[in-house]
C-alpha positions in Angstrom: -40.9 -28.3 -13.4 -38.5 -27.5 -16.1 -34.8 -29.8 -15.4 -33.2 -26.3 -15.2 -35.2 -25.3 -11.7 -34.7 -29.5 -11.0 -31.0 -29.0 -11.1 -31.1 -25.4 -8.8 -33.3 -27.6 -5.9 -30.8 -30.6 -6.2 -28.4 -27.4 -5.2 -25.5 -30.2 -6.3 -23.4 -26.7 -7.2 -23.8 -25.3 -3.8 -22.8 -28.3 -2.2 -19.6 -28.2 -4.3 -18.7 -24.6 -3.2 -19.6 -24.8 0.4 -18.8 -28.4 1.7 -16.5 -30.4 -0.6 -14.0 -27.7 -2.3 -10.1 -27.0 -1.6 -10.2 -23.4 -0.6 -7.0 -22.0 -1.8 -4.8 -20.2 1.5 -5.3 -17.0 -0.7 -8.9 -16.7 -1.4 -11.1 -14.5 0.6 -13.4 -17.1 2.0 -17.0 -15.7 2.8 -17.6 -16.1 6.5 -20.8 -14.5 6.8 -23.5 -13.4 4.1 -27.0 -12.4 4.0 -28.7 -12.1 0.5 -32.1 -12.7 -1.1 -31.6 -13.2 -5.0 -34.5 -11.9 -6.8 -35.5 -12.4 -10.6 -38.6 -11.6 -12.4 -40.1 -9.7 -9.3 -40.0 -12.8 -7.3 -37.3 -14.4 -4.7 -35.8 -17.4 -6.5 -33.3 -17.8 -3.7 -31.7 -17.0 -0.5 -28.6 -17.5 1.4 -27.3 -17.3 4.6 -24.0 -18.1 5.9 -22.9 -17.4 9.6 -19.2 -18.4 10.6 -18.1 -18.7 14.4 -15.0 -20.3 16.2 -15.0 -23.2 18.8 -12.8 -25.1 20.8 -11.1 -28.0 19.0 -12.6 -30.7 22.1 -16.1 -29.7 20.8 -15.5 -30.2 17.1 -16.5 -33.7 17.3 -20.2 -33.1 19.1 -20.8 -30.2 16.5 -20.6 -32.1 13.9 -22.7 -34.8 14.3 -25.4 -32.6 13.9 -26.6 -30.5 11.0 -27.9 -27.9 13.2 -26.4 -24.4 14.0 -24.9 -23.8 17.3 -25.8 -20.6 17.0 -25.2 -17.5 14.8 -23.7 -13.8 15.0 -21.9 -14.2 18.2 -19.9 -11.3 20.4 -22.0 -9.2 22.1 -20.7 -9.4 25.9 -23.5 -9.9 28.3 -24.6 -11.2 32.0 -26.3 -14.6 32.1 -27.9 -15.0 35.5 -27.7 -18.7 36.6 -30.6 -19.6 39.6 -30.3 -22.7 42.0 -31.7 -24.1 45.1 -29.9 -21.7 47.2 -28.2 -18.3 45.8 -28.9 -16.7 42.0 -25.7 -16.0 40.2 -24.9 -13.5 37.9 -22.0 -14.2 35.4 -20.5 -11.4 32.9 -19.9 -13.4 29.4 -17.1 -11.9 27.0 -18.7 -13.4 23.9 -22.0 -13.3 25.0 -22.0 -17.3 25.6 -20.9 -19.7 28.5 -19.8 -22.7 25.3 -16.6 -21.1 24.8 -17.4 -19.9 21.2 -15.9 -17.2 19.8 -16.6 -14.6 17.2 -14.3 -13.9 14.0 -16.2 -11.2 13.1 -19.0 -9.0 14.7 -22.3 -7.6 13.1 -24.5 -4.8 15.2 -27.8 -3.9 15.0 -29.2 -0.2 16.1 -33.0 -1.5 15.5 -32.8 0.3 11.9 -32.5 3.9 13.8 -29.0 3.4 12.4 -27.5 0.7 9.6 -26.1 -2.1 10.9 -22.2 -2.0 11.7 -20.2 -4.9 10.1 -16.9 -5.6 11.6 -13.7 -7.9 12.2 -12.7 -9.1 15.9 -10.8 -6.7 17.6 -8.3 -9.9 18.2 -8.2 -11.0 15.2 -7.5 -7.5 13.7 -4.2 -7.1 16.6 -3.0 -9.9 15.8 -2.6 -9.3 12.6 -2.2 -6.0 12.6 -4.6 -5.2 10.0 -4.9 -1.3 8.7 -8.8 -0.6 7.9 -9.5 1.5 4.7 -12.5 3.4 4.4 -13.8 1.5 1.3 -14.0 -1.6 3.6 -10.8 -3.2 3.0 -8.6 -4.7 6.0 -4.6 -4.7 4.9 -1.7 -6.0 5.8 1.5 -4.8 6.0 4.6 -7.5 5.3 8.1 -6.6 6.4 9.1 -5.3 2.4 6.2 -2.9 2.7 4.0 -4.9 0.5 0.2 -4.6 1.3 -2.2 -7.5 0.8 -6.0 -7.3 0.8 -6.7 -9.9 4.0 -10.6 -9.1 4.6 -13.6 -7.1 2.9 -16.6 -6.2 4.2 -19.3 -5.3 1.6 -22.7 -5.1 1.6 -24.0 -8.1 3.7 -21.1 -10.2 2.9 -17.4 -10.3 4.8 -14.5 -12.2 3.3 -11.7 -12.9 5.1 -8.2 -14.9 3.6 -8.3 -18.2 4.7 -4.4 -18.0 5.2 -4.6 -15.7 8.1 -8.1 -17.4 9.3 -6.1 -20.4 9.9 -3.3 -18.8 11.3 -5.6 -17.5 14.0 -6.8 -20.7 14.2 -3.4 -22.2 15.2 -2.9 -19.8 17.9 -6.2 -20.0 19.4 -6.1 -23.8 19.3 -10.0 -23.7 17.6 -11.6 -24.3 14.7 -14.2 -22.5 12.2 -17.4 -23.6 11.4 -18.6 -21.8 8.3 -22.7 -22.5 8.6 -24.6 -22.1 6.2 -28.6 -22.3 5.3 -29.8 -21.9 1.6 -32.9 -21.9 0.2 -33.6 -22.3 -3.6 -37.2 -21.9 -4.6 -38.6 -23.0 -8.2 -42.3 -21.9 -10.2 -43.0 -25.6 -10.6 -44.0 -28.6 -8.6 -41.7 -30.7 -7.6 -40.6 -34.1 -9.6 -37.6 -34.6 -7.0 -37.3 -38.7 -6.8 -38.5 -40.5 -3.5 -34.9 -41.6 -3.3 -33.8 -38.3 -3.2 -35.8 -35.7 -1.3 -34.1 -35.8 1.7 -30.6 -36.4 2.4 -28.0 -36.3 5.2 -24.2 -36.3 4.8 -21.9 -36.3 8.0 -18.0 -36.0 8.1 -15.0 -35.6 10.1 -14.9 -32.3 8.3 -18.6 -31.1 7.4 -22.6 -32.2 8.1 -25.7 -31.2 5.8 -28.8 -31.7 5.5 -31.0 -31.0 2.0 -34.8 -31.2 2.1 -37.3 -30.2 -0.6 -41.1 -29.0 0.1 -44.3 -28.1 -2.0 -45.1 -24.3 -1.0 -49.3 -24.1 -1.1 -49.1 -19.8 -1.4 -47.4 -17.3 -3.6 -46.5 -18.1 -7.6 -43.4 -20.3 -6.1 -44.9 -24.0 -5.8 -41.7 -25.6 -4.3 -38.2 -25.2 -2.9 -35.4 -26.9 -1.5 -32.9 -26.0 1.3 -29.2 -26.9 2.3 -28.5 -26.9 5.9 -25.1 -27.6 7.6 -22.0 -26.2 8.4 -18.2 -26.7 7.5 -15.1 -27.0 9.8 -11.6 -24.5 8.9 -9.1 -26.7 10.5 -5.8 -24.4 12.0 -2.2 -24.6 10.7 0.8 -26.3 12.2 1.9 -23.8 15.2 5.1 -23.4 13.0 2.9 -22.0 10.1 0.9 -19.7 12.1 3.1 -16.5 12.1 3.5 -15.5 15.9 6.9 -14.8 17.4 8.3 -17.5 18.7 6.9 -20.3 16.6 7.3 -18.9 13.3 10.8 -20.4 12.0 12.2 -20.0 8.5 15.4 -20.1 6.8 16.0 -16.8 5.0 17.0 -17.3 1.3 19.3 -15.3 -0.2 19.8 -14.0 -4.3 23.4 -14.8 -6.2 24.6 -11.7 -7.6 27.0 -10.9 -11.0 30.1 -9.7 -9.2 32.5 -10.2 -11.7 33.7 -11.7 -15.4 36.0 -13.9 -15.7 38.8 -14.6 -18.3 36.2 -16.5 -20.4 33.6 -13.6 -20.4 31.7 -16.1 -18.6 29.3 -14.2 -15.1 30.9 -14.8 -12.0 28.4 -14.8 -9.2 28.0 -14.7 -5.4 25.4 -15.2 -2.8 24.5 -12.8 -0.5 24.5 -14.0 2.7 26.5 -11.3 4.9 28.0 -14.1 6.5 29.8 -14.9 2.9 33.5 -13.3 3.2 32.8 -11.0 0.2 30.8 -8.5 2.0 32.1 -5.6 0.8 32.0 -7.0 -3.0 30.1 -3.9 -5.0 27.3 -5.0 -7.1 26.2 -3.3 -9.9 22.6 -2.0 -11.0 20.7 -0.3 -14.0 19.7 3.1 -12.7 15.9 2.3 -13.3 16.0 -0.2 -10.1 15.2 2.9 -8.7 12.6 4.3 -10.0 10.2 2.1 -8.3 10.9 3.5 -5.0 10.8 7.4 -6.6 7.1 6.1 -7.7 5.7 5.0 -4.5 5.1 7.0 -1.5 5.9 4.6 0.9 9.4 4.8 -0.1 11.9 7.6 0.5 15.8 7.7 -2.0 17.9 10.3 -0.3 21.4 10.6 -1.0 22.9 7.2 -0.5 20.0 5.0 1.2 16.8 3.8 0.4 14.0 4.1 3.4 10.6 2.1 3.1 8.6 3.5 5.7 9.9 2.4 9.4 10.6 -1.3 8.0 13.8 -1.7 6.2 16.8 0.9 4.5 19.6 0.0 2.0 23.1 1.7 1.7 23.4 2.7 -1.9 25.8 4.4 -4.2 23.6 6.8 -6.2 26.4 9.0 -7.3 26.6 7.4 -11.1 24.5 9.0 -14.2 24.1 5.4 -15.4 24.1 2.7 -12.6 23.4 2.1 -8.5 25.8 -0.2 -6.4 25.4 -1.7 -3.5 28.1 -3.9 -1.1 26.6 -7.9 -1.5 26.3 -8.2 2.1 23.8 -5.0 2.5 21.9 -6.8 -0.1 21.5 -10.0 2.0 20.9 -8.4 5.3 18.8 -6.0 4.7 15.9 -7.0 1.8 13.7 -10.1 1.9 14.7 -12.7 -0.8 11.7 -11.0 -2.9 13.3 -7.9 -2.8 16.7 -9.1 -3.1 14.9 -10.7 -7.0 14.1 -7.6 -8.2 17.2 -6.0 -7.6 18.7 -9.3 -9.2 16.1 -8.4 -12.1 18.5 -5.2 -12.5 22.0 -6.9 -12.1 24.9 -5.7 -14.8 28.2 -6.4 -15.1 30.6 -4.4 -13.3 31.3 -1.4 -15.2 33.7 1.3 -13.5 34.2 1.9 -9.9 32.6 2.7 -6.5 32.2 6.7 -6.4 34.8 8.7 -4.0 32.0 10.0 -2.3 30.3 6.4 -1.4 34.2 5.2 -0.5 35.0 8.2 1.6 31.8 8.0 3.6 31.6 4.3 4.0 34.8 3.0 4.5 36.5 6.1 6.1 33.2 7.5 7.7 34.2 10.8 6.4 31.7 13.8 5.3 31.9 13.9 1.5 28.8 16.3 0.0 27.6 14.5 -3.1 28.4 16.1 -6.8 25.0 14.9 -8.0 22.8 18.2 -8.8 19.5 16.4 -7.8 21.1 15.5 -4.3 22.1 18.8 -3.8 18.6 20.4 -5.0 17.3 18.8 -1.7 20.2 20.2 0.2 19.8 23.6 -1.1 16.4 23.4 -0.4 16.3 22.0 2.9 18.8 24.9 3.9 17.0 27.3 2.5 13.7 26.5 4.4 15.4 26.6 8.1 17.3 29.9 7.7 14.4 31.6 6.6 12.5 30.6 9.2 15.0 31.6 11.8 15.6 34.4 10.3 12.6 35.8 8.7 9.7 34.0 10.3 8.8 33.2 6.8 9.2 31.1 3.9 10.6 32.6 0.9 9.2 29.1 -0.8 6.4 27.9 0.9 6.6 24.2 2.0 4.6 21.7 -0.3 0.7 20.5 0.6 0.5 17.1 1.7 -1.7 16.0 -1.5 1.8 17.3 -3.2 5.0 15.8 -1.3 5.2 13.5 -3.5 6.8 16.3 -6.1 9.9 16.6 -4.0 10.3 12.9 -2.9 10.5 12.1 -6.2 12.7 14.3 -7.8 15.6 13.3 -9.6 17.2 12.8 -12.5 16.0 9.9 -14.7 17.5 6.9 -15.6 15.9 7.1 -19.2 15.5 9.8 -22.0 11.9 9.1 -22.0 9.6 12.1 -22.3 6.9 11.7 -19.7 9.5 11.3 -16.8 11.2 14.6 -18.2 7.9 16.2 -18.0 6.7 14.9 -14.6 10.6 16.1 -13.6 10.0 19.4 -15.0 5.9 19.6 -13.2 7.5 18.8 -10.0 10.4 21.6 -10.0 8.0 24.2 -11.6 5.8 23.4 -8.2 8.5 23.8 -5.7 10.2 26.8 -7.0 7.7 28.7 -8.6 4.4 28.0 -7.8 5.1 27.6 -3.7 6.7 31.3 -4.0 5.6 32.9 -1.3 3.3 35.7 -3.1 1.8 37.1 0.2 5.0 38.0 1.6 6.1 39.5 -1.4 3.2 41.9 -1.7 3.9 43.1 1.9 7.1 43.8 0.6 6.2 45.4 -2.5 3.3 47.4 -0.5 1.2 49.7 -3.3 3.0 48.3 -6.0 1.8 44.8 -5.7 -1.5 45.8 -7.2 0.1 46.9 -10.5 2.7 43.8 -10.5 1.2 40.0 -11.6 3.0 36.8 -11.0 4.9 35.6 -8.8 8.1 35.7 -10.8 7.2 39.5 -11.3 6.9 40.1 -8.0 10.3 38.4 -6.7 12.0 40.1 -9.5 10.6 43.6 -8.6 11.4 42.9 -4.7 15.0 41.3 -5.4 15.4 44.7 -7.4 14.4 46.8 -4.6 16.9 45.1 -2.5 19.1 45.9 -4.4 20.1 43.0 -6.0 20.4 43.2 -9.8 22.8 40.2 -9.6 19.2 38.0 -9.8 18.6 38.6 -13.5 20.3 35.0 -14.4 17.9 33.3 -11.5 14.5 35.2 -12.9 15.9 34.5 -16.5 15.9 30.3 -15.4 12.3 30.8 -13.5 10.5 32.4 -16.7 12.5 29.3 -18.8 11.0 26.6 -16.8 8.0 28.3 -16.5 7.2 28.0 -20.1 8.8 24.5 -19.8 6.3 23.2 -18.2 3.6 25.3 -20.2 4.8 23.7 -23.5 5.4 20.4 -22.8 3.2 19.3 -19.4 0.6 21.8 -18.9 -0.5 21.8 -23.0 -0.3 19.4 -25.6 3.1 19.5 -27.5 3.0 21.5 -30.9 5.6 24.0 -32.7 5.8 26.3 -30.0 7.3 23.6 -27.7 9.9 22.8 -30.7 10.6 26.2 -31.1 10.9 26.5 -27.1 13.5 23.2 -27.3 15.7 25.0 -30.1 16.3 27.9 -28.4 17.1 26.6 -24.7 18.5 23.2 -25.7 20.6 24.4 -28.8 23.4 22.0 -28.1 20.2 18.8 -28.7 21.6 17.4 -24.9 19.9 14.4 -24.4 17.2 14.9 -22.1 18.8 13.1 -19.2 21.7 15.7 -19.4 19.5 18.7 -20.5 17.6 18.2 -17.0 20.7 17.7 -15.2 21.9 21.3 -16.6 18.5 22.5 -15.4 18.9 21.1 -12.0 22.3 22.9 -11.9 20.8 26.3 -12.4 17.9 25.6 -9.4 20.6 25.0 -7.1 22.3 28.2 -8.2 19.1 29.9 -8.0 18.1 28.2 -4.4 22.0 29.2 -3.1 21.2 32.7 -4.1 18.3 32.9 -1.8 20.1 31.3 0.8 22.9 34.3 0.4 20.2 36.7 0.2 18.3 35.3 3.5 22.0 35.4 5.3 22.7 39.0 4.4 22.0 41.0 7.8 21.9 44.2 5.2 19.5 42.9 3.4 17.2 41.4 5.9 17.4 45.2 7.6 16.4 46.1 4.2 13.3 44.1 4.0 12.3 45.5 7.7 12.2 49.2 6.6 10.5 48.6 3.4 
């Protein structure tokens, strides 16, 4: 026997991993696994681990023995019980009358289907985990952050060992993670007298590890670790369920002002602080992390993630966001209140009119910002045609591309890729959703001889009557070959040549796509004048 296939039997490393470890509150613990580990054609080892829960009063008795208590629990069943006198029938939730409980259920369908691997459905309520199809259970927190809590994979679940003990607390049990592995070796064995069997019981854990000679097959001996391991719960305060779970919330200190010494003068948050309504001032990129993810929504003056939290901003600056210090404290967590502290200037200028008006005289103000009035325009323009069309002059966005009208806005930096992606997104909205079937009922025989859609709106807005549209078609072909120079292709001289001739004035990009975003709201106001126009919508009938 080689001291290489002596070291596997003596399984020392095994006994390190499963029994006497710290398990870390973040790692994804394995609770159940089933695996043969072959090499050279031949099983070398095999492991098996099977985790279940059980009251805390029967701890102790498990314990004291290395075996099982019994493995792949949750099936409900009815155990008939016979005396003397009457036969009882009683219905069992778990499938056993010992009060143990699954974390975690694995079906069989006798191979005429795989077998089904999958988390408690109490376990999964009360943490509200979201399945993904890949196998991944997630959690939601209350800034919208998700966090990997369980995987199932093939033969093997993990499951955090935070929210395992969590669960614990609550259902005042414990976990015994069993486990039974075999490692098997080519040569005889040479295992010391002293050593070839051994049993180890704690408070915590109990194993056993045997060896044996194997008399068939080329494997001539193996060894096997048998025992299980006990999860303890957290304090009831720790576990995360209303009423128990008690904390302090934190809150950032803010740059609110200089003082004579050009030293930062700085504030907590806490709303309760009496300089509430003390504006704080941002870099403009704070944003963009909340234009880059779906689960966030920037609108004109507030910030939505999802259904779980919104912030009052003032987002009518070209170079900075503010926010009153109190709405900073009250409505993020302290880790979102640090990255908006990661963003934190001095003050430079003052709160817009606009936010002022609306917030401390709860007036209607409409916002000068072009990419705030975009989604007006555009919002209009999509409910009067309706009503009065029955269709859509632009037709609303796929799902797979919302995202192009979320995020659109313009950028906090000059950089070239979020011009482009600015410039994609528009070109999808205003001329690739034009509505082209519409247009050809319009257009009737003369649809086959016109291509493109910015043909075909230009040929119907003529026939209308309309020759006022020639500045609108002019900006449609211009960002159409926008985005054929610069996102669509790779950049060469025709995109320089492109840049000279409709940027002459060399705006930084910043304020050449604010100019652009002017003339789409021109152009989307247009259409909402044209949709209004009772002459023109009798027009459209008789043609």
């Amino acid at each position: 026997m080689t001291e290489n296939d002596k070291n596997r039997l003596l399984q020392q490393e095994n006994i390190k991993y499963l029994v006497e470890r710290n398990i870390p509150l973040t790692e994804l613990v394995t609770v159940y696994r089933r695996t043969d580990y072959v090499s050279k054609d031949y099983i070398d080892r095999s492991y098996a681990i099977s985790s279940i829960l059980v009251p805390t009063n029967q701890l102790k008795g498990s314990l004291s023995r290395c075996s099982w208590e019994m493995s792949d629990v949750g099936r409900p069943c009815a155990q008939t019980n016979y005396d003397e006198k009457e036969e009882t029938t009683e219905y069992l939730r778990f499938g056993n009358d010992k009060g143990i409980e699954p974390l975690y259920l694995v079906r069989d369908f006798h191979d005429v289907y795989p077998k089904n691997f999958e988390l408690a459905e109490e376990f999964r309520l009360f943490h509200n985990l979201y399945y993904k199809e890949n196998g991944d259970y997630i959690k939601i927190d209350d800034d919208g952050d998700e966090t990997i809590i369980a995987k199932i994979e093939e033969n093997e679940i993990k499951v955090r060992l935070k929210e395992i003990r969590q669960f614990l607390a609550i259902k005042n049990m414990y976990m015994l993670i069993q486990f039974d592995y075999f490692e098997y070796a080519f040569g005889e064995l040479t295992i010391s007298a002293s050593v070839e069997k051994k049993s180890v019981i704690t408070t915590e854990s109990c194993y056993s590890l045997s060896f044996q000679d194997l008399a068939f097959g080329e494997m001539k001996s193996n060894s096997r670790l048998f025992g299980k391991r006990a999860i303890s719960p957290v304090s009831m305060e720790k576990s995360g369920f209303d009423g128990f779970h008690i904390e302090d919330k934190k809150y950032e200190e803010f740059i609110i002002d200089i003082d004579d010494n050009g030293e930062e003068v700085r504030a907590s948050s806490n709303p309760e602080n009496s300089l509430f309504l003390t504006p704080v001032f941002f870099e403009k990129r704070v944003l963009d992390k909340y234009y880059n993810e779906t689960k966030y929504e920037v609108l004109d003056n507030r910030i939505f993630c999802a259904n779980l939290w919104s912030l009052s901003i003032d987002n009518h600056h070209e170079d900075k966001v503010c926010v009153w210090l109190g709405d900073l404290g009250e409505n993020l967590s302290y880790k979102e209140q640090a990255y908006w502290k990661s963003f934190n200037i001095l003050p430079k200028g003052h709160i817009s009119d606009v936010y002022l008006q609306r917030q401390l005289f709860a007036q209607f103000v409409r916002s000068e910002e072009p990419d705030h009035i975009f989604q007006e325009y555009y919002k209009e323009l999509a409910e009067i045609s309706q009503k009065k069309l029955q269709f859509q002059f632009l037709l609303p966005l796929h799902q797979e591309d919302a995202y192009c009208l979320k995020s659109l806005r313009i950028p906090a930096t000059n950089e070239q890729s979020v011009f482009d992606n600015q410039i994609q997104s528009l070109t999808k909205i205003l001329i690739d959703s034009i509505n082209e079937k519409q247009l050809n009922k319009l257009l009737g025989r003369d649809s086959e001889n016109t291509k493109g859609s910015i043909n075909k709106l230009q040929k119907v807005l003529s026939i209308l009557g309309l020759e006022n549209s020639n500045s609108h078609i002019a900006f449609l072909r211009k960002l159409q070959n926008l985005r054929s120079c610069s996102e669509a292709h790779r950049k060469g001289k025709e995109y320089e040549k492109l840049m000279i001739k409709i940027n002459s004035n060399k705006l930084p990009l910043m304020s050449f796509l604010r100019n652009i975003f002017i003339e789409a709201n021109e152009f989307l106001q247009f259409l909402c004048e044209v949709v209004k126009d009772e002459s023109i919508i009798n027009k459209m009938k008789k043609t």
